[in-house]
MILUM-942173 format. One record per atom (N, C-alpha, C): residue in three letters; atom name; z, y, x; chain. Coordinates in steps of 0.001 Angstrom, whole numbers, always signed. Layout:
BEGIN
PT, type, atom, c3, c2, c1, mol
PT, ALA, CA, Z, Y, X, A
...
This chain:
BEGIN
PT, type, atom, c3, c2, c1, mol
PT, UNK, N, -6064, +75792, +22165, A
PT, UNK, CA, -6863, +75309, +23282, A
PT, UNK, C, -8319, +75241, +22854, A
PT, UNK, N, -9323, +75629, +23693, A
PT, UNK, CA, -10359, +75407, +23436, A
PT, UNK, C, -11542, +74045, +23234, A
PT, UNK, N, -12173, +73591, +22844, A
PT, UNK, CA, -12158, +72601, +22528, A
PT, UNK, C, -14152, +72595, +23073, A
PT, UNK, N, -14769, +73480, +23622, A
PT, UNK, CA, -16165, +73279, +23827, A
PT, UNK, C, -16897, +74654, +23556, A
PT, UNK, N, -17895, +74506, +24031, A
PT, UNK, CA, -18635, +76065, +24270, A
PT, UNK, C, -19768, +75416, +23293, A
PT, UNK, N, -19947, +76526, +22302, A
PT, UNK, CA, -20867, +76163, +21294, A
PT, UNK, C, -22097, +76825, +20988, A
PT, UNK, N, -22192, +78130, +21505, A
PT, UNK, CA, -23332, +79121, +21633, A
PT, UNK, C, -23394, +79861, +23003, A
PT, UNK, N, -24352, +79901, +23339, A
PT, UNK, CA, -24727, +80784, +24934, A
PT, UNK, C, -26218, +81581, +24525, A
PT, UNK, N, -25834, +82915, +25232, A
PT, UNK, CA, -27087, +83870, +25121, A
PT, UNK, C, -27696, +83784, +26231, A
PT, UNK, N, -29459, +83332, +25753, A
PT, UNK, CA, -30331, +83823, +26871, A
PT, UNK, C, -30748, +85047, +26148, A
PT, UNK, N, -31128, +85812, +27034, A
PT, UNK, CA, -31664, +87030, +26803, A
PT, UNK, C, -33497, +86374, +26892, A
PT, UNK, N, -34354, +87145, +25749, A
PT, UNK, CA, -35820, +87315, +25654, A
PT, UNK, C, -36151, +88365, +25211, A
PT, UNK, N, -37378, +88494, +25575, A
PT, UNK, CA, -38396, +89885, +25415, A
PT, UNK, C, -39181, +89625, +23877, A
PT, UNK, N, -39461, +88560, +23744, A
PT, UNK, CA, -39834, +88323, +22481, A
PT, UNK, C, -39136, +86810, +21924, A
PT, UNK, N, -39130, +87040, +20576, A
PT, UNK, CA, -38441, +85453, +20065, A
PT, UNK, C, -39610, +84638, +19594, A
PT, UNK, N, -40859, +85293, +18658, A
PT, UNK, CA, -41563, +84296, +18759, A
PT, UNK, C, -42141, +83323, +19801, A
PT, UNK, N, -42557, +84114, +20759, A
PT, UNK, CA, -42812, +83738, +22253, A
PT, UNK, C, -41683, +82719, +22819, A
PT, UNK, N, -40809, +82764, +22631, A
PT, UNK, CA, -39074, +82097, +23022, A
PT, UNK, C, -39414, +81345, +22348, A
PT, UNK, N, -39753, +81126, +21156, A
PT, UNK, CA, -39878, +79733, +20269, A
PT, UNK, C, -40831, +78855, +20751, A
PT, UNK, N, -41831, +79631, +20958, A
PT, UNK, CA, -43475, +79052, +21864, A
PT, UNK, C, -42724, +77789, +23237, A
PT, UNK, N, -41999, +78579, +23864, A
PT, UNK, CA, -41334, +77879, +25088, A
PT, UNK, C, -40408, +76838, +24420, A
PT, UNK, N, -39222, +77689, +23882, A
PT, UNK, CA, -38204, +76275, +23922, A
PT, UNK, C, -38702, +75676, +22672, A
PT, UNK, N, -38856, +75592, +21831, A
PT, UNK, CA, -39170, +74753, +20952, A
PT, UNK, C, -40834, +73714, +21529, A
PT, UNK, N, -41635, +74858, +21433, A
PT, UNK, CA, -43193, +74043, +21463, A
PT, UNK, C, -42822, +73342, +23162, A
PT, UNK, N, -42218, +73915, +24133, A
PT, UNK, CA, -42886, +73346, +25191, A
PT, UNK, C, -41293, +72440, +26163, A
PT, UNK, N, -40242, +72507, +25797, A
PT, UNK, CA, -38999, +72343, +26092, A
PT, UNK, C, -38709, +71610, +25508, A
PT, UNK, N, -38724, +71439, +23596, A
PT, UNK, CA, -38514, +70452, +23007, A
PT, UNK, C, -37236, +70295, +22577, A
PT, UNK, N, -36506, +71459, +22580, A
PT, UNK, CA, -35237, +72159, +22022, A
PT, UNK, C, -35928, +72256, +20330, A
PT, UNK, N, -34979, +72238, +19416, A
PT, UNK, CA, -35038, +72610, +18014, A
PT, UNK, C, -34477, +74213, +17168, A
PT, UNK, N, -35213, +74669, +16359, A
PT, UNK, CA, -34367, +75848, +15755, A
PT, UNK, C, -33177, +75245, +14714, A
PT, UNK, N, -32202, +75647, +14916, A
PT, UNK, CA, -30915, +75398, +15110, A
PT, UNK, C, -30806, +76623, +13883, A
PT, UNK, N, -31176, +77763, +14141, A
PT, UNK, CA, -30384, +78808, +12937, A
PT, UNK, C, -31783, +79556, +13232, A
PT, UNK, N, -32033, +80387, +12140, A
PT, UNK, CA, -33021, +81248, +12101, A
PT, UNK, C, -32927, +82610, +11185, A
PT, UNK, N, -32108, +83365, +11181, A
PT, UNK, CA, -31276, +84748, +9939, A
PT, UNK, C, -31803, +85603, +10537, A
PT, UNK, N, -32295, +86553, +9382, A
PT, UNK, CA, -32626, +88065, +9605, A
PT, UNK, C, -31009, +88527, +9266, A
PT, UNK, N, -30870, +89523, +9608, A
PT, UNK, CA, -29282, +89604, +9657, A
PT, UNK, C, -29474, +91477, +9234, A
PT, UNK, N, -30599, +91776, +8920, A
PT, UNK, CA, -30812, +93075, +9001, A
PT, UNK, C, -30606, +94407, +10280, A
PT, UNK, N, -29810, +94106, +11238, A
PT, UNK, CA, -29417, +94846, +12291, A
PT, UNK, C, -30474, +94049, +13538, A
PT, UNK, N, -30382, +92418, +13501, A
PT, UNK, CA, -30366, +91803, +14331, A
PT, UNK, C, -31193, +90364, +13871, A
PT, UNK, N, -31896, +89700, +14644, A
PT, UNK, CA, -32465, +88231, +14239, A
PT, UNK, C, -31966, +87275, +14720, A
PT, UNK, N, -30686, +86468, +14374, A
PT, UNK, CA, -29790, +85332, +14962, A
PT, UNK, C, -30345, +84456, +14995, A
PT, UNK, N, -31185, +83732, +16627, A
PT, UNK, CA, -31734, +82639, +16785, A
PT, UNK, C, -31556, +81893, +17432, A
PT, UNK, N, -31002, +81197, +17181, A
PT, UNK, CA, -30790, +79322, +17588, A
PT, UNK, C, -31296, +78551, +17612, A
PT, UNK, N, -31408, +77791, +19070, A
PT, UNK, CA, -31858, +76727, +19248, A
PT, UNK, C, -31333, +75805, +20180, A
PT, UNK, N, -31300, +74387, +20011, A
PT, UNK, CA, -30637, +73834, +21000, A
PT, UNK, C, -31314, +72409, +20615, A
PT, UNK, N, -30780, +71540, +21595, A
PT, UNK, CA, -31559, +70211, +21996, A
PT, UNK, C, -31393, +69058, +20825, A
PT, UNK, N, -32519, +68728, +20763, A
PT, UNK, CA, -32241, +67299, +19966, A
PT, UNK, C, -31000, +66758, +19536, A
PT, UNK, N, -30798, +66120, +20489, A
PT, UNK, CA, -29639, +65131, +20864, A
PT, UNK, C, -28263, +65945, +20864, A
PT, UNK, N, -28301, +67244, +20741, A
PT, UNK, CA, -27176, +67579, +21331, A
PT, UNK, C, -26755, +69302, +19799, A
PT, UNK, N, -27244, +69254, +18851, A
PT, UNK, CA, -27145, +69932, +18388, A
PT, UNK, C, -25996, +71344, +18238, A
PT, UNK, N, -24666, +70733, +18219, A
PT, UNK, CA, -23925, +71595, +18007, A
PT, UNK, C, -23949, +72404, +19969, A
PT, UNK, N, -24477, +72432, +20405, A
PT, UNK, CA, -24399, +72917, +21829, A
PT, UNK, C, -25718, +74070, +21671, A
PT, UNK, N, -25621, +75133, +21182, A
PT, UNK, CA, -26895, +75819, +21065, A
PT, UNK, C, -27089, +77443, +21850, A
PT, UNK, N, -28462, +77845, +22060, A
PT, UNK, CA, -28992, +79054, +22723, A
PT, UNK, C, -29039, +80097, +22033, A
PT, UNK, N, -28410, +81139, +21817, A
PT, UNK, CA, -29094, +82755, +21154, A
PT, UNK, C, -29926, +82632, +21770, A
PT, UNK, N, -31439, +83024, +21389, A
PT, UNK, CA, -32337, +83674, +21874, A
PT, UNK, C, -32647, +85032, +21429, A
PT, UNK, N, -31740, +86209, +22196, A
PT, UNK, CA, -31437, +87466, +22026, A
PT, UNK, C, -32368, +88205, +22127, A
PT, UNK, N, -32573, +89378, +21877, A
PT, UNK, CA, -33879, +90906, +22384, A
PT, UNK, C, -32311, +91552, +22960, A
PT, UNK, N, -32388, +92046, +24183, A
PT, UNK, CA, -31755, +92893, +24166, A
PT, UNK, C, -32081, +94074, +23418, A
PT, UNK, N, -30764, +94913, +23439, A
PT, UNK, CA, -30751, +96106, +22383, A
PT, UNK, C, -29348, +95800, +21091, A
PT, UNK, N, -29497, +97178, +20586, A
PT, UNK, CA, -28302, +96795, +19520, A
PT, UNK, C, -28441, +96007, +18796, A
PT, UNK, N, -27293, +95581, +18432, A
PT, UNK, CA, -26107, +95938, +18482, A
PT, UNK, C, -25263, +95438, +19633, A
PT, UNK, N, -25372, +94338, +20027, A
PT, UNK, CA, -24889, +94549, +21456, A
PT, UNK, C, -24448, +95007, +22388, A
PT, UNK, N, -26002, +95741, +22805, A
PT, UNK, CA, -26425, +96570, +23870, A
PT, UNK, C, -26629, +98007, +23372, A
PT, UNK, N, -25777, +99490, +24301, A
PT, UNK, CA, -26709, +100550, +23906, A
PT, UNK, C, -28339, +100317, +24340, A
PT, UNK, N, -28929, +101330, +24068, A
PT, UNK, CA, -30386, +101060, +24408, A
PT, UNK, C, -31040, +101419, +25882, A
PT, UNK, N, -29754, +102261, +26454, A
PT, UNK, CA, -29717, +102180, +27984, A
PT, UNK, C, -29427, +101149, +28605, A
PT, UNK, N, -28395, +100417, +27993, A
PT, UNK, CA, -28075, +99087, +28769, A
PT, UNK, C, -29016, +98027, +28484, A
PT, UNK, N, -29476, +97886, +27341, A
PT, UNK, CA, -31036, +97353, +27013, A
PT, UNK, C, -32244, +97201, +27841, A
PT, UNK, N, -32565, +98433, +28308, A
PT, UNK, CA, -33178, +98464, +29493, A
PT, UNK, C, -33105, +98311, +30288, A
PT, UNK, N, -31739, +98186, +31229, A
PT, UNK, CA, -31224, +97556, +32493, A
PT, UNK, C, -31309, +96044, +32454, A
PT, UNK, N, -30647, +95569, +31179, A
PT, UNK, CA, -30999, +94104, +31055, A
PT, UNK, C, -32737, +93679, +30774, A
PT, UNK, N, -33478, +94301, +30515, A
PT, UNK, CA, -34425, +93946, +30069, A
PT, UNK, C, -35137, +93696, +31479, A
PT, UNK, N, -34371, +94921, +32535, A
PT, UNK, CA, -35456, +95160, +34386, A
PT, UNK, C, -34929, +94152, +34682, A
PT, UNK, N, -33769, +93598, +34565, A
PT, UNK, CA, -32557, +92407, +35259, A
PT, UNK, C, -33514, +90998, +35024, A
PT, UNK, N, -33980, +91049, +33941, A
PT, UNK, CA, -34609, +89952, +32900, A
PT, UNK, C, -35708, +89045, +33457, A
PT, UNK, N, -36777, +90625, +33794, A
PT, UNK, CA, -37984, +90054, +34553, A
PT, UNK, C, -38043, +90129, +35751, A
PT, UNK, N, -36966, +90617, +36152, A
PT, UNK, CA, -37046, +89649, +37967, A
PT, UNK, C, -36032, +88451, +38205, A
PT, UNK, N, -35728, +88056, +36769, A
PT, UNK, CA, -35125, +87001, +36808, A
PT, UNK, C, -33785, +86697, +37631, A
PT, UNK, N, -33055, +88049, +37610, A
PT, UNK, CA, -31594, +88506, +38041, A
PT, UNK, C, -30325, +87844, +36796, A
PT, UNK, N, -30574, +87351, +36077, A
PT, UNK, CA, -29539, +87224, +35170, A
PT, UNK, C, -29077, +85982, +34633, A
PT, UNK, N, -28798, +85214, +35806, A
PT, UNK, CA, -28140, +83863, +35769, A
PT, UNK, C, -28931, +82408, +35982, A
PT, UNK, N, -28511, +81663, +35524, A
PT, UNK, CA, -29596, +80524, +34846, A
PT, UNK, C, -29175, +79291, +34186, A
PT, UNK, N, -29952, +78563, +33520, A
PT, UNK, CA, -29415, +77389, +32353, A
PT, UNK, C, -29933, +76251, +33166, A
PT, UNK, N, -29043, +75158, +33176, A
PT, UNK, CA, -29279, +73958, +33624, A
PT, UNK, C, -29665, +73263, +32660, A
PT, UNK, N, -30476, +72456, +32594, A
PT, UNK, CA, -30946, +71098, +31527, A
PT, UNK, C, -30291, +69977, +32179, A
PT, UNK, N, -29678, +68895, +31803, A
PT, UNK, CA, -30089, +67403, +32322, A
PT, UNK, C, -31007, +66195, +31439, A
PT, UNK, N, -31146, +65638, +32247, A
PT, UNK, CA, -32138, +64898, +31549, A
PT, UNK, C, -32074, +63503, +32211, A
PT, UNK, N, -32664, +62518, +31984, A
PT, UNK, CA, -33020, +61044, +32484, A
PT, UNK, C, -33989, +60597, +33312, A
PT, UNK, N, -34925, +61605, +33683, A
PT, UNK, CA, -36587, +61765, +34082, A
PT, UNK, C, -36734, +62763, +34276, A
PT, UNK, N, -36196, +63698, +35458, A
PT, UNK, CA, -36792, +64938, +35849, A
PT, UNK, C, -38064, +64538, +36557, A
PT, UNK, N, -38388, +63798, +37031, A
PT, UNK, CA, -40391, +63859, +37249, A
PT, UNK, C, -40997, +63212, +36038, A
PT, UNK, N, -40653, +62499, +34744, A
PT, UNK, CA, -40907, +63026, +33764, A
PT, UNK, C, -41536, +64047, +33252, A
PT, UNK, N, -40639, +64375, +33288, A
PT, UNK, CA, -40493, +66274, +32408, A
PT, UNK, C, -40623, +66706, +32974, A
PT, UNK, N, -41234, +66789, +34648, A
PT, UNK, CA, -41685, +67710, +35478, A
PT, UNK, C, -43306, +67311, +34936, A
PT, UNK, N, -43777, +66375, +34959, A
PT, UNK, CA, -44942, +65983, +34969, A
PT, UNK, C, -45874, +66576, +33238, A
PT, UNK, N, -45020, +66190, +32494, A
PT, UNK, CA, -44554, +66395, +30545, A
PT, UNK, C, -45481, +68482, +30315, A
PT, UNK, N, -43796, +68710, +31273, A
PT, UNK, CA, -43935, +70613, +31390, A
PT, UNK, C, -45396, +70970, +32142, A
PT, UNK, N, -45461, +70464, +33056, A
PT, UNK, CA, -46682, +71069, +34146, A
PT, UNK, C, -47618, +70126, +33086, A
PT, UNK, N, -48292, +69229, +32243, A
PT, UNK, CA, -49273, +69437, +31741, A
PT, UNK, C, -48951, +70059, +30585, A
PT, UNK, N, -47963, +70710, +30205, A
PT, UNK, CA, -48162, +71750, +28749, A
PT, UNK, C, -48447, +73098, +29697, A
PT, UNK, N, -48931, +73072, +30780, A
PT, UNK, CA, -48943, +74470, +31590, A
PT, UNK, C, -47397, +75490, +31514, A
PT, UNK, N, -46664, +74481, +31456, A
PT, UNK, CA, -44822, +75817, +32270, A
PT, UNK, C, -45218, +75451, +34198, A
PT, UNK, N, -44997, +76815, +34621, A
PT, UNK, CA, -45408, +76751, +35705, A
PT, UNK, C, -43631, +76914, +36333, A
PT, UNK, N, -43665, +76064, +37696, A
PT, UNK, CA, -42789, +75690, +37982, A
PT, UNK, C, -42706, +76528, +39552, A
PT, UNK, N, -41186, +76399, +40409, A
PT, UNK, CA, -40815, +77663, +41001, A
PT, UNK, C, -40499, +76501, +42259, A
PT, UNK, N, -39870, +75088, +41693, A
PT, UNK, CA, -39715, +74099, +42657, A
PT, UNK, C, -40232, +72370, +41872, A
PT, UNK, N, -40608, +72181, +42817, A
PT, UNK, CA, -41146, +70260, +42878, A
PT, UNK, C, -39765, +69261, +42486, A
PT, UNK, N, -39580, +68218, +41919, A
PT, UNK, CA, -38480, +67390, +41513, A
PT, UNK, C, -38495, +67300, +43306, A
PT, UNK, N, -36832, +67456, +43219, A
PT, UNK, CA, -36329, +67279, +45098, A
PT, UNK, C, -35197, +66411, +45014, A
PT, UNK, N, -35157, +65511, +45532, A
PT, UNK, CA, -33785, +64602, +46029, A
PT, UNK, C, -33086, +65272, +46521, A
PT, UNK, N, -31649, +65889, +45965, A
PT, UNK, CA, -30775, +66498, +46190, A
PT, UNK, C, -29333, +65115, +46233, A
PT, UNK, N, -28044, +65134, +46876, A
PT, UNK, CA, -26635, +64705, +47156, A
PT, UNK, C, -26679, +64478, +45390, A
PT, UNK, N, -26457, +65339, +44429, A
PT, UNK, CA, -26329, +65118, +42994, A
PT, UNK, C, -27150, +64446, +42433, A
PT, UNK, N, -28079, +63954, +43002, A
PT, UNK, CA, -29434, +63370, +41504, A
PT, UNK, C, -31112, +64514, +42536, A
PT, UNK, N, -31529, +64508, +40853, A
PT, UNK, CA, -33332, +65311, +41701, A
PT, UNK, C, -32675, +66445, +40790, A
PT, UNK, N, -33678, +67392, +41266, A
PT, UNK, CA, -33756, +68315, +40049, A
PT, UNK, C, -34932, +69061, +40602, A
PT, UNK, N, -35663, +70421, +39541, A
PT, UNK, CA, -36231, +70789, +39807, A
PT, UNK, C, -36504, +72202, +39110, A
PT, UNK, N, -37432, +73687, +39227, A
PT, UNK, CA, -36647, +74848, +38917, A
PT, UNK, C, -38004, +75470, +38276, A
PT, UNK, N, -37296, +76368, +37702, A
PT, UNK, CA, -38709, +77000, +36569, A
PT, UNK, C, -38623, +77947, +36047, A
PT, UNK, N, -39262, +78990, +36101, A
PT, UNK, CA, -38734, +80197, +34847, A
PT, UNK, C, -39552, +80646, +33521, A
PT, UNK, N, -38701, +80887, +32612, A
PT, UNK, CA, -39550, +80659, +31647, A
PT, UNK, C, -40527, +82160, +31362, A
PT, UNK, N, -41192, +82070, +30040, A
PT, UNK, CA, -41511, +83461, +30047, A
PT, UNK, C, -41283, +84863, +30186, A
PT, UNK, N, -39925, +84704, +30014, A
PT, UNK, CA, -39352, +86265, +30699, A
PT, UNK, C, -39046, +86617, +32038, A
PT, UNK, N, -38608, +85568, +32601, A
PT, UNK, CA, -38080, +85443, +33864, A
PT, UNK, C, -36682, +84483, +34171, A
PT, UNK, N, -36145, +84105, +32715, A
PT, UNK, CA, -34975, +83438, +33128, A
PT, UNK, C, -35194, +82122, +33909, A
PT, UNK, N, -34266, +81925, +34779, A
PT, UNK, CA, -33858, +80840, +35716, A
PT, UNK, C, -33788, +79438, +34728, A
PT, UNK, N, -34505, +78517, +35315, A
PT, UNK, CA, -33960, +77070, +34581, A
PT, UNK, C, -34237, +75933, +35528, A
PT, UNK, N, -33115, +75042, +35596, A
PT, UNK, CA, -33178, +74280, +36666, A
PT, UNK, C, -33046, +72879, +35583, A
PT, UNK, N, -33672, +71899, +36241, A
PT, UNK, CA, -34290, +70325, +35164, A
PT, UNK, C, -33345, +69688, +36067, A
PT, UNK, N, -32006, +69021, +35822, A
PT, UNK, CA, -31289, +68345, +36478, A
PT, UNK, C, -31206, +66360, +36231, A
PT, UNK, N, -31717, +65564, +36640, A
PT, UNK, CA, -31398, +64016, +36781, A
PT, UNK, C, -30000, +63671, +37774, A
PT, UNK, N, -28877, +64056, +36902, A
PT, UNK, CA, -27681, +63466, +37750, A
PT, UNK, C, -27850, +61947, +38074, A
PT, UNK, N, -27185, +61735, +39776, A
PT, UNK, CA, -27092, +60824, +40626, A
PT, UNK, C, -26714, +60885, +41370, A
PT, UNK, N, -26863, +60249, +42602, A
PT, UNK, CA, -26095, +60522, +43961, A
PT, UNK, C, -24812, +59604, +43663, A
PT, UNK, N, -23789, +59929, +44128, A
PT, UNK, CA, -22815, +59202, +44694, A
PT, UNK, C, -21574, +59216, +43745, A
PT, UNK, N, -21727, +60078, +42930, A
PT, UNK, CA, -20705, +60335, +41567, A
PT, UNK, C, -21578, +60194, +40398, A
PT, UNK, N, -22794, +59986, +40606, A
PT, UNK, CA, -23358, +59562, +38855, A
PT, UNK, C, -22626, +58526, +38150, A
């Protein structure tokens, strides 16, 4: 039986840049950092929550052929390829936190049935939504 999901791939265009975001401006930690010779295995994930961590991938091999590389890469920056939820305690907080480190945001903290939340994409284009669970099942 499975017991917890321990790594998830976002796809990025660059990793230093990826570090710039989740680390400098997100406030996620590097978690693993290996040249692996084929590939650069990078991890990062939250404070508080360590063993729960992000590949921050390039598409391309080994993975990816380098055709499919490029499909993911067009998928990437129009921001077609899923998205990561955060929660947090203070989404107008960390709405307020992000918008003065300049992350430009896609939606305003909104009173939603669940809690607020609010939506953002980062430098490539991936989807990220800032969730404050509440509402009626918090």
């Amino acid at each position: 039986m499975f017991t917890g999901i321990s790594i998830h791939t976002v796809f990025v265009l660059d990793q230093e840049e990826a570090i710039d975001f989740y680390v400098g401006k997100l406030g996620f930690e590097v978690s693993s950092d290996v040249d692996l010779g084929f590939m650069r295995w990078l991890t990062v994930a939250p404070p508080n929550q360590p063993e729960r961590s992000i590949l921050l991938e390039v598409p391309g091999p080994p993975s990816q052929s380098d055709e499919t590389a490029a499909v993911i890469r067009d998928l990437l920056t129009k921001g077609a390829l899923g998205s990561t939820i955060l929660t947090t305690d203070d989404c107008r907080g960390d709405y307020k936190r992000l918008k003065d480190l300049g992350v430009e945001f896609t939606e305003e903290p909104t009173e939603q049935p669940y809690g607020i939340d609010c939506a953002l994409r980062d430098p490539f284009g991936n989807h990220i939504r800032i969730t404050q669970p509440g509402g009626p099942d918090a």
